[in-house]
Structure formats: structure tokens, C-alpha cells
VOMARLO-516554 format. One record per residue: residue in one letter; z, y, x of N, C-alpha, C, CB in turn. Coordinates in steps of 0.05 Angstrom, whole numbers, padded with zeros to 5 digits, always signed. Last residue first. Glycine has a CB too. Example, Ala and Ser with C-alpha at 12.3 -4.5 7.8 and 13.67 -1.06 7.14 Angstrom:
<sites>
S+00142-00045+00257+00143-00021+00273+00157+00001+00258+00114-00012+00282
A+00156-00114+00264+00156-00090+00246+00156-00066+00264+00181-00089+00226
</sites>
This chain:
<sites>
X-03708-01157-01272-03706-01185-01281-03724-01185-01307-03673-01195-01287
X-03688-01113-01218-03707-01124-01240-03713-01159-01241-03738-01109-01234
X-03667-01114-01160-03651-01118-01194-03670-01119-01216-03630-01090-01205
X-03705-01114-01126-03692-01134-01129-03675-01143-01157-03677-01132-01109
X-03720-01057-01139-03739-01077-01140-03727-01102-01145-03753-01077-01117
X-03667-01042-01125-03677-01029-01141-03704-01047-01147-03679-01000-01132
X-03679-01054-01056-03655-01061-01085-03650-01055-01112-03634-01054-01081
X-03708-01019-01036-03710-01051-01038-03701-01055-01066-03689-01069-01016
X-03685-00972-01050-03717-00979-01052-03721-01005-01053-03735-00969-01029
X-03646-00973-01009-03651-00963-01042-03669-00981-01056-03664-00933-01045
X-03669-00970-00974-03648-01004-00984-03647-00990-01010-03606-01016-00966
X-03696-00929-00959-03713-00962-00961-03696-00975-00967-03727-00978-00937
X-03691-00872-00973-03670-00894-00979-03692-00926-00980-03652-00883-01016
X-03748-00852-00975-03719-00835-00956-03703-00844-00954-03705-00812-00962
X-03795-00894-00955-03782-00883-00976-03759-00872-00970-03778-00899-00994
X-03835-00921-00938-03837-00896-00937-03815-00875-00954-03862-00892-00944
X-03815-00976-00943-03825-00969-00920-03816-00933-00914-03858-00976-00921
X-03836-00986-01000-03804-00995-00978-03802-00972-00957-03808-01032-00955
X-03863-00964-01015-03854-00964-01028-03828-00961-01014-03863-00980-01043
X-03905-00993-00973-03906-00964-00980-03884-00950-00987-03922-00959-01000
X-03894-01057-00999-03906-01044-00964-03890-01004-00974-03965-01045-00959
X-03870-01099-01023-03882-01079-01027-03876-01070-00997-03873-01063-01053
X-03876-01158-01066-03873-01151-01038-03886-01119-01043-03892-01174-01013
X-03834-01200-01103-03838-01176-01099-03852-01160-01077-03818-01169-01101
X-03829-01249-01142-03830-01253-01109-03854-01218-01106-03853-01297-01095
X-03839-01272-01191-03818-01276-01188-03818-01261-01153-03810-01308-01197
X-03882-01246-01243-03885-01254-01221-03849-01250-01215-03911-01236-01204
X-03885-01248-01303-03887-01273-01285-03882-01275-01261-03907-01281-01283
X-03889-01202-01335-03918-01221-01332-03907-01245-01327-03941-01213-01306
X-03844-01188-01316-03843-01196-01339-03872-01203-01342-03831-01176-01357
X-03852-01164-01260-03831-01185-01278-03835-01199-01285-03821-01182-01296
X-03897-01126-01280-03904-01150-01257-03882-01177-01266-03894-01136-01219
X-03861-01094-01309-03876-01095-01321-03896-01130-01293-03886-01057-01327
X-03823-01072-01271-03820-01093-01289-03838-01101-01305-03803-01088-01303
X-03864-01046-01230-03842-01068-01216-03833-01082-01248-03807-01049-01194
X-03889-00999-01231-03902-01028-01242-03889-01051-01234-03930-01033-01234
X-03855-00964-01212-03867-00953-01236-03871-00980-01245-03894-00932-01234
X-03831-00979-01162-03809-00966-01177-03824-00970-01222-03808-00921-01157
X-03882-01014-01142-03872-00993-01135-03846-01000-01163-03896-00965-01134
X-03943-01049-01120-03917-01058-01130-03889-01037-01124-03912-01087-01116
X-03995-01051-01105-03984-01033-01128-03961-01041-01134-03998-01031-01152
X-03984-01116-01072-04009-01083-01071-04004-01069-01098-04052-01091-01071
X-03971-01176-01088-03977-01157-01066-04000-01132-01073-03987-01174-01041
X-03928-01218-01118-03951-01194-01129-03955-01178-01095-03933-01165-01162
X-03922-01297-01127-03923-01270-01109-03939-01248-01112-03928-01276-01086
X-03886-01342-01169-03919-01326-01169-03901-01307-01148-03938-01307-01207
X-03873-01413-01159-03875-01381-01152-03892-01363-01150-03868-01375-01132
X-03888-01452-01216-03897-01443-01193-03891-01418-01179-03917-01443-01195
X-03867-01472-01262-03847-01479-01241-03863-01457-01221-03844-01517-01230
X-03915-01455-01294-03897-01441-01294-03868-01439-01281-03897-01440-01312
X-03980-01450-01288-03953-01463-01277-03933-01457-01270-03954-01473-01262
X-04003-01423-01339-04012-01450-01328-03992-01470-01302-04042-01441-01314
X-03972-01378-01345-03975-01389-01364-03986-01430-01353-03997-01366-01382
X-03977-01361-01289-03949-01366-01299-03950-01380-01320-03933-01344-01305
X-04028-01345-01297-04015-01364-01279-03989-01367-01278-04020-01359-01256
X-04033-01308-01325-04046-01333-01344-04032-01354-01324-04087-01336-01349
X-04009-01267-01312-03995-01286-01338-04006-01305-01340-03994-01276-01365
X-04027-01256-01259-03999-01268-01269-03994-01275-01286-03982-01259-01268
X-04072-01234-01285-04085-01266-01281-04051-01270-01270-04121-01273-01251
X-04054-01186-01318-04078-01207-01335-04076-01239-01319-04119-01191-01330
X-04041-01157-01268-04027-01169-01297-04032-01186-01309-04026-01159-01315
X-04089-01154-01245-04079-01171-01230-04046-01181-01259-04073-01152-01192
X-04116-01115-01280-04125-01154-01278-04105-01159-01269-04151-01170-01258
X-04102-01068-01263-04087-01079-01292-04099-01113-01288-04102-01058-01330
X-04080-01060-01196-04107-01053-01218-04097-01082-01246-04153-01063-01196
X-04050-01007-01165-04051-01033-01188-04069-01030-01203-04028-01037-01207
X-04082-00964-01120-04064-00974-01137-04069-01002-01158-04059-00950-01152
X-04043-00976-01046-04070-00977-01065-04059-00984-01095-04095-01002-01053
X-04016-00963-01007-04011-00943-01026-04030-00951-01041-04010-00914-01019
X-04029-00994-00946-04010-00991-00965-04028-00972-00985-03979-00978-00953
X-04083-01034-00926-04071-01013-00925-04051-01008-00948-04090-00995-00922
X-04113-01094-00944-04102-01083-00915-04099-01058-00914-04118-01087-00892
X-04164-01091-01001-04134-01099-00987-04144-01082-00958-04126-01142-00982
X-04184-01091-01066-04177-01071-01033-04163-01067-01022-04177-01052-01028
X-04174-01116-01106-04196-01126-01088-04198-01113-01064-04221-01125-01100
X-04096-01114-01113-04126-01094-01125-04150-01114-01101-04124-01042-01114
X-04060-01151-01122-04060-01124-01136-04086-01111-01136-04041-01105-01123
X-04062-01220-01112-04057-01193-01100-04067-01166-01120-04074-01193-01073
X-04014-01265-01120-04039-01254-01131-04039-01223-01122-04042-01258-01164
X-04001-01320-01085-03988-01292-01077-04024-01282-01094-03978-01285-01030
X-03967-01383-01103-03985-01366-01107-03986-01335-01101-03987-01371-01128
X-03933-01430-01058-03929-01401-01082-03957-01392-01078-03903-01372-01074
X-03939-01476-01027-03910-01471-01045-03908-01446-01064-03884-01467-01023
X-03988-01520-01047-03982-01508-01039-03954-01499-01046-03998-01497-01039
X-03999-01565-01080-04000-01568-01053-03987-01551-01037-04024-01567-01045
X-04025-01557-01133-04005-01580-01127-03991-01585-01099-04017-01604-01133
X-04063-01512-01119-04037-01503-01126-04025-01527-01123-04034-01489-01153
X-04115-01535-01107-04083-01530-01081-04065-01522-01096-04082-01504-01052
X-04140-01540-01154-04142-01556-01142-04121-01571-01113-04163-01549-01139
X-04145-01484-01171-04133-01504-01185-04126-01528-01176-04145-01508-01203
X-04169-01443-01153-04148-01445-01135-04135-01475-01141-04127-01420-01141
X-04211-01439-01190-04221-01437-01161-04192-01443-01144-04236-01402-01153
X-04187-01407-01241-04196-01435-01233-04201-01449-01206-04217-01438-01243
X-04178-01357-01232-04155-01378-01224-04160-01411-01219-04135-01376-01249
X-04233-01315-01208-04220-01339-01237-04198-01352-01217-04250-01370-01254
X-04219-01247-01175-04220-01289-01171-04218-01303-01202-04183-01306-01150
X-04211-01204-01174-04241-01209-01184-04241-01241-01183-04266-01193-01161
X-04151-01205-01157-04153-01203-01184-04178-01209-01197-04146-01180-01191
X-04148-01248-01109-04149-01229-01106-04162-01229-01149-04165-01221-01074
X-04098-01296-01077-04123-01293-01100-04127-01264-01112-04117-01314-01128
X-04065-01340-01031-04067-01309-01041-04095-01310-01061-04072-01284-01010
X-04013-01386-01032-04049-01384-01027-04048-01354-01037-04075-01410-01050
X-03972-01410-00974-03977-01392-01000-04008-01389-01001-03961-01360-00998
X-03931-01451-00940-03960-01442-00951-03961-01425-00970-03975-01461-00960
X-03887-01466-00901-03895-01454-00915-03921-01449-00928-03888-01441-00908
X-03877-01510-00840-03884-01479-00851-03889-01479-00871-03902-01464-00842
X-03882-01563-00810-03861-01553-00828-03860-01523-00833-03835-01562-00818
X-03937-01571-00793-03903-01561-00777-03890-01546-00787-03900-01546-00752
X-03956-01607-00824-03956-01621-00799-03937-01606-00787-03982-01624-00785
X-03968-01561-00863-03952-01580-00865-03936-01601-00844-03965-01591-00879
X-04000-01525-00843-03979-01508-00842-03950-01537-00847-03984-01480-00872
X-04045-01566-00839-04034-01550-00808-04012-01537-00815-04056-01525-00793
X-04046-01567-00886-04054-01596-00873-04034-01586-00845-04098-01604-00865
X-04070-01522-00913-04053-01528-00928-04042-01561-00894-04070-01536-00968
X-04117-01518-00877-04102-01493-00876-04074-01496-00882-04114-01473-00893
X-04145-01548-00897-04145-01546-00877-04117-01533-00864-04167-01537-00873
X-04151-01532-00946-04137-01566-00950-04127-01556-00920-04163-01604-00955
X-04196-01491-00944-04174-01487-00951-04150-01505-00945-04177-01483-00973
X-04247-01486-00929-04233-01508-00928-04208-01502-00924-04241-01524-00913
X-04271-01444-00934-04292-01461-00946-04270-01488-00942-04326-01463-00927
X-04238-01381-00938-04253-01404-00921-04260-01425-00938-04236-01416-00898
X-04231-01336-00969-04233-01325-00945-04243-01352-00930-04203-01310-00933
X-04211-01339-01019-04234-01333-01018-04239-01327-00986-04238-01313-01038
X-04165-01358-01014-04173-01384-01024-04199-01362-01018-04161-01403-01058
X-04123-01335-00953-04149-01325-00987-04157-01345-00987-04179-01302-00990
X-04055-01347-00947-04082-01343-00933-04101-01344-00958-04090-01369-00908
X-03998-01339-00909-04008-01336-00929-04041-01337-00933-03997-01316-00936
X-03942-01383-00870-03961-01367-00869-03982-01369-00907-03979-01379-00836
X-03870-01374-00857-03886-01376-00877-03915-01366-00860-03875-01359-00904
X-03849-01373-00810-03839-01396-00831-03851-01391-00848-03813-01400-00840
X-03879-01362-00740-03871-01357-00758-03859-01381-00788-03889-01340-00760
X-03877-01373-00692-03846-01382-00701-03851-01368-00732-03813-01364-00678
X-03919-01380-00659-03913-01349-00658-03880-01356-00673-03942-01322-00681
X-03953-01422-00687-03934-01425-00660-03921-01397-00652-03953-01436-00633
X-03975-01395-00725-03952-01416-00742-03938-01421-00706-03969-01456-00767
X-04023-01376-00706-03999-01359-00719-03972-01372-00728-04010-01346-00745
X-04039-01419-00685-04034-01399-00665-04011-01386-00682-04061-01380-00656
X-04056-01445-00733-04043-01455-00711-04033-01428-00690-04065-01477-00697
X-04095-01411-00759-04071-01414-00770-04056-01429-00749-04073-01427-00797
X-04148-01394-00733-04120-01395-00724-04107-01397-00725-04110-01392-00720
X-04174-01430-00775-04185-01434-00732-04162-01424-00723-04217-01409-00713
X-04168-01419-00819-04166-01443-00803-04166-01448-00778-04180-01455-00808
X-04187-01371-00841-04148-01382-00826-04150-01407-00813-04117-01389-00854
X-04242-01349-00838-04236-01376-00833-04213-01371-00819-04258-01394-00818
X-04227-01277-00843-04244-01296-00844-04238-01328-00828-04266-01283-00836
X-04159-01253-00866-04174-01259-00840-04205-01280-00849-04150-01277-00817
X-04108-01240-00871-04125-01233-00893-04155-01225-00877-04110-01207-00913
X-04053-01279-00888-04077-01281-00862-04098-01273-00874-04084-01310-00848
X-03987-01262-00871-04005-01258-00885-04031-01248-00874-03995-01244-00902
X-03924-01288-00851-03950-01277-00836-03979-01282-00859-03955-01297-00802
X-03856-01281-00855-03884-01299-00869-03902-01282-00855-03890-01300-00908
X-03797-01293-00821-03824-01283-00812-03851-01301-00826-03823-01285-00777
X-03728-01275-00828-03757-01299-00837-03783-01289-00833-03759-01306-00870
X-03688-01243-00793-03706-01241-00813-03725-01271-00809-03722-01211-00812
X-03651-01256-00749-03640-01245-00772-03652-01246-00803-03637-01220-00766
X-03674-01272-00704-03645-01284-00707-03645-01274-00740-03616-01268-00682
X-03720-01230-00700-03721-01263-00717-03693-01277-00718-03742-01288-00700
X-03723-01176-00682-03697-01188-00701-03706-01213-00714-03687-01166-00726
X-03787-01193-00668-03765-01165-00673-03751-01178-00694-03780-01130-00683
X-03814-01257-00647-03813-01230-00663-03793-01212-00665-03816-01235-00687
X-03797-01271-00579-03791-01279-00604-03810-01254-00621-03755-01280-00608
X-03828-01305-00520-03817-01280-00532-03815-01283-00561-03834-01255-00526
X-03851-01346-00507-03836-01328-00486-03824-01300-00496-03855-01322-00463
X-03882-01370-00544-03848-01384-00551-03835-01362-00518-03846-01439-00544
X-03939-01369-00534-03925-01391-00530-03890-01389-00525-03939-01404-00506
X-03948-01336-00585-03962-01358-00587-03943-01372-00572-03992-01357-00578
X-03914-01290-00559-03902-01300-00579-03915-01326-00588-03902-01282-00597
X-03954-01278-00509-03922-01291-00510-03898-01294-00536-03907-01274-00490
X-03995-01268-00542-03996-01285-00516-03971-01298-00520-03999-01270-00486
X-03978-01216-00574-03981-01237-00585-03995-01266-00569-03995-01227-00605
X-03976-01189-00520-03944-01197-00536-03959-01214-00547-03924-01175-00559
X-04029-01185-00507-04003-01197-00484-03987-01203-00503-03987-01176-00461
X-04045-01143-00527-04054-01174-00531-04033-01190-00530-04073-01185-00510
X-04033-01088-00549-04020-01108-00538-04021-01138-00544-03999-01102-00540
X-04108-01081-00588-04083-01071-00583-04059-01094-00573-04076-01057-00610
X-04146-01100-00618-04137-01104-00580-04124-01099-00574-04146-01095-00558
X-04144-01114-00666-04150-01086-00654-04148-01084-00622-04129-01064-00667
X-04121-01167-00670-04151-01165-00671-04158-01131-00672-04163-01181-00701
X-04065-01166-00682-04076-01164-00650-04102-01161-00655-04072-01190-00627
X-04066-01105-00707-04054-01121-00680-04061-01143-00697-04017-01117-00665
X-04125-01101-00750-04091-01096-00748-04082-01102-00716-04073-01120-00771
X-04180-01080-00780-04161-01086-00758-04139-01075-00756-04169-01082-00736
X-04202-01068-00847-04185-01054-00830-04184-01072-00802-04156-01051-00844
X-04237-01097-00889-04253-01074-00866-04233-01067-00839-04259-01038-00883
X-04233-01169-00888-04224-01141-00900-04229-01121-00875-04189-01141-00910
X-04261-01198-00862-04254-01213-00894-04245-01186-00899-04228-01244-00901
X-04264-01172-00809-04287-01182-00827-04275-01193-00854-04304-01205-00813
X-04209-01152-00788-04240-01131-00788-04267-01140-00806-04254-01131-00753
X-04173-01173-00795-04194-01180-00775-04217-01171-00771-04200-01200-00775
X-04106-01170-00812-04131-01170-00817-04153-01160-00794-04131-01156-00840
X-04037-01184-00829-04050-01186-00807-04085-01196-00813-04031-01207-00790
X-03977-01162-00846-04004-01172-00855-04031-01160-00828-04010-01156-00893
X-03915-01200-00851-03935-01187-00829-03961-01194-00844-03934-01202-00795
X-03863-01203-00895-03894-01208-00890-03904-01181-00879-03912-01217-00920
X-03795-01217-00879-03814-01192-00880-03847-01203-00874-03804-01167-00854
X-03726-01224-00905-03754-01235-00901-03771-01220-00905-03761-01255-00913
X-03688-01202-00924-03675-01221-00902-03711-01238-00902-03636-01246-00916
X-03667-01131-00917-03678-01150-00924-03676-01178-00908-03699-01142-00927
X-03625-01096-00893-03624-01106-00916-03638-01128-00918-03629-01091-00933
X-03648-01090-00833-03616-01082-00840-03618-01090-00871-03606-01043-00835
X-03693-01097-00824-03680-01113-00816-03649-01105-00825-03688-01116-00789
X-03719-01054-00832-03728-01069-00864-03698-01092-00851-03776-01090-00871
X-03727-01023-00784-03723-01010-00806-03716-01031-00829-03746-00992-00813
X-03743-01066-00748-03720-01056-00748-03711-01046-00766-03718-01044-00734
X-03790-01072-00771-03781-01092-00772-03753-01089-00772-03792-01106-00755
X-03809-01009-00757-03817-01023-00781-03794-01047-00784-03849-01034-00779
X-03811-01020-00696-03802-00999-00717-03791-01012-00741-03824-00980-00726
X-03846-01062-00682-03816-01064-00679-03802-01047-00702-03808-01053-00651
X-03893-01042-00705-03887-01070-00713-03858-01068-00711-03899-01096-00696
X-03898-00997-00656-03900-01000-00700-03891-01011-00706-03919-01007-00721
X-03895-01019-00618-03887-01006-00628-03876-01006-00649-03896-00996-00626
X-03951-01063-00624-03931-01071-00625-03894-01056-00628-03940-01082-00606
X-04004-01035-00681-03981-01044-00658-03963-01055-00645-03975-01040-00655
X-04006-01036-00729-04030-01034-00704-04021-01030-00675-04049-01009-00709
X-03977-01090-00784-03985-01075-00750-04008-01064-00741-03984-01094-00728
X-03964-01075-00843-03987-01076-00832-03990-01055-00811-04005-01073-00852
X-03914-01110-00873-03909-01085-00851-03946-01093-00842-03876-01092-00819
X-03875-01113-00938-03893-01116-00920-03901-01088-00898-03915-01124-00936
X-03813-01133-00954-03821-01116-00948-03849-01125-00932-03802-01103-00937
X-03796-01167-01021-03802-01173-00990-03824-01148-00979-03817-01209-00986
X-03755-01205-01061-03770-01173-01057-03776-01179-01024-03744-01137-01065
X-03742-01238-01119-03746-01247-01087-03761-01213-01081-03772-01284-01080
X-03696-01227-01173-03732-01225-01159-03719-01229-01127-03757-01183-01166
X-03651-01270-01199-03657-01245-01185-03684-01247-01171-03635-01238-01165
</sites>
């Protein structure tokens, strides 16, 4: 059965709850995508200034994320050099963090810090990437997350046909490896992603905005 995972892009802390609450009644793991104004145009919380303070007291452990008794918290870092804060975000409790092989010059770094505390890694590769360029961490890392279009940090963007093209060849090149699709992943390009390869579903928009979101999940989830 596909792994499906709702994504939530905060500008708030509000929002964030909303959202978390909403996806917290079915799903049992939700990627926070979290961008910095420079590797991608948008700001999200916290690099919008928006309630510093909470992400203060989630850094040091005085406050949890919304429903973490319940949900797994991956944090997707679509940030210039993850390195400087992948620590901060991994002391927040999260269990997965995700980060662009095109976003820092030392990636190992990134792979080194999520290891030292038992977190998760995923490398993200945006469809204009050769796969080659990743070849080196995939032995390292735990999943590949190929993203859907070169225009990230907002929902509804659509699938651009590469990102098909470079799940197969990466499924074709490691095929124990969990592939992850982020950005056009709807009702329409959900088997067709499948059946490329990708095993690990995340959709923002889809979930989110939809009059039945467990519908909506689960219906993603049953594609095989």
C-alpha cells in the first residue's frame, strides 16, 4: 500500500494548528514545508516573523507540535544552507527532516546531524536536476523525495512530465530505495506516479482543500 502524507505550508502558527488538526484524524504523518525566502521566493513561519516565540519553545522541548502524541512530524527544508539549521529543526522533535541536494554545498553535513539524533533523512531533487548529482548520498540517506515541478513552496502547482521521467530512472537505478513525489500529486496523476515508482505520496491541496480530506487521503493510499 502507498505511504500518502499530507503537506501543510505554515504562515502561521494558527494555520499550522488548523491544518494539523484537520489531517490528524486519519493520517499518521505530516511534512511541514518550511521556506526562507532565498532557495525558494515564498516565506513560511518562522522565517516570515511570524510567532517566533513558538518555534523558541518548540527548539527547546517547552512545547510540542499540534497532536505529536498522534502524528510523525517530517519537516521539509526548502531553505538555503539546511546545514546551519538542520539542528534547530531536528530539536523541535521532529522524525524526519528533508533537504535540496541543490540548496548546499555540503549535503554529508546535513546527512551527519540527522544521524547523530536518530532522525530520518530524505534528499529532495527537483525535476531540472540529473540524478547523477545525488548519486553519491543516496547510500546514506533513507528516501529520495523528487519533486514535481522547479516551483516550489505553494500548493496547486502542476506536474511537470520530467518529474515521471527522473522516478523511473530512479527507481530503475535503486529500486530498494523509497522514492517520494511532492507537487502535482492529485486524484488525476496519483497512478500514473505509482507506477513510475514512486511509493510515498505527499499531497498538500488535494488533501487539504478537499470537502472529504480522508476521502482524499485514502483514495491516494489505495493506489498500487
Amino acid at each position: 500500500m502507498t505511504t500518502v502524507v499530507p503537506a501543510i505550508i505554515p504562515h502561521t502558527k494558527a494555520q499550522l494548528e488548523e491544518e494539523i488538526r484537520k489531517v490528524a484524524q486519519f493520517a499518521t504523518i505530516v511534512q511541514i514545508d518550511i521556506s526562507d525566502g532565498i532557495f525558494v521566493p515564498t516565506k513560511t513561519w518562522p522565517y516570515n516573523g511570524r510567532d517566533l516565540e513558538y518555534f523558541d519553545l518548540l527548539k527547546t522541548e517547552q512545547e510540542g507540535w499540534p497532536r505529536w502524541e498522534d502524528l510523525e512530524i517530517e519537516i521539509h527544508l526548502m531553505i538555503k544552507s539546511p546545514e546551519i539549521v538542520v539542528l534547530d529543526w531536528i530539536k523541535t522533535g521532529a522524525t524526519s527532516i528533508v533537504a535540496h541536494i541543490e540548496s548546499t554545498d555540503n549535503f554529508q553535513k546535513v546527512i551527519d546531524l540527522c544521524r547523530e539524533n536518530s532522525v530520518l533523512i530524505g534528499i529532495a531533487i527537483k525535476p531540472s536536476t540529473d540524478i547523477s548529482r545525488i548519486a553519491s548520498f543516496v547510500p546514506n540517506v533513507d528516501f529520495i523525495q523528487c519533486m514535481g515541478s522547479d516551483f516550489l513552496g505553494k500548493h496547486g502547482v502542476v506536474l511537470d512530465p520530467k518529474a515521471i521521467e527522473q522516478i523511473t530512472a530512479l527507481h530503475t537505478t535503486y529500486p530498494e530505495k523509497e522514492i517520494a513525489i511532492d507537487i502535482g500529486v492529485n486524484e488525476e496523476t496519483a497512478q500514473e506516479l505509482v507506477s513510475a515508482g514512486a511509493t510515498k505520496l505527499i499531497s498538500g491541496k488535494d488533501i487539504l482543500e478537499s470537502s472529504s480530506p480522508e476521502e482524499a487521503y485514502n483514495y491516494l493510499k489505495s493506489i498500487e
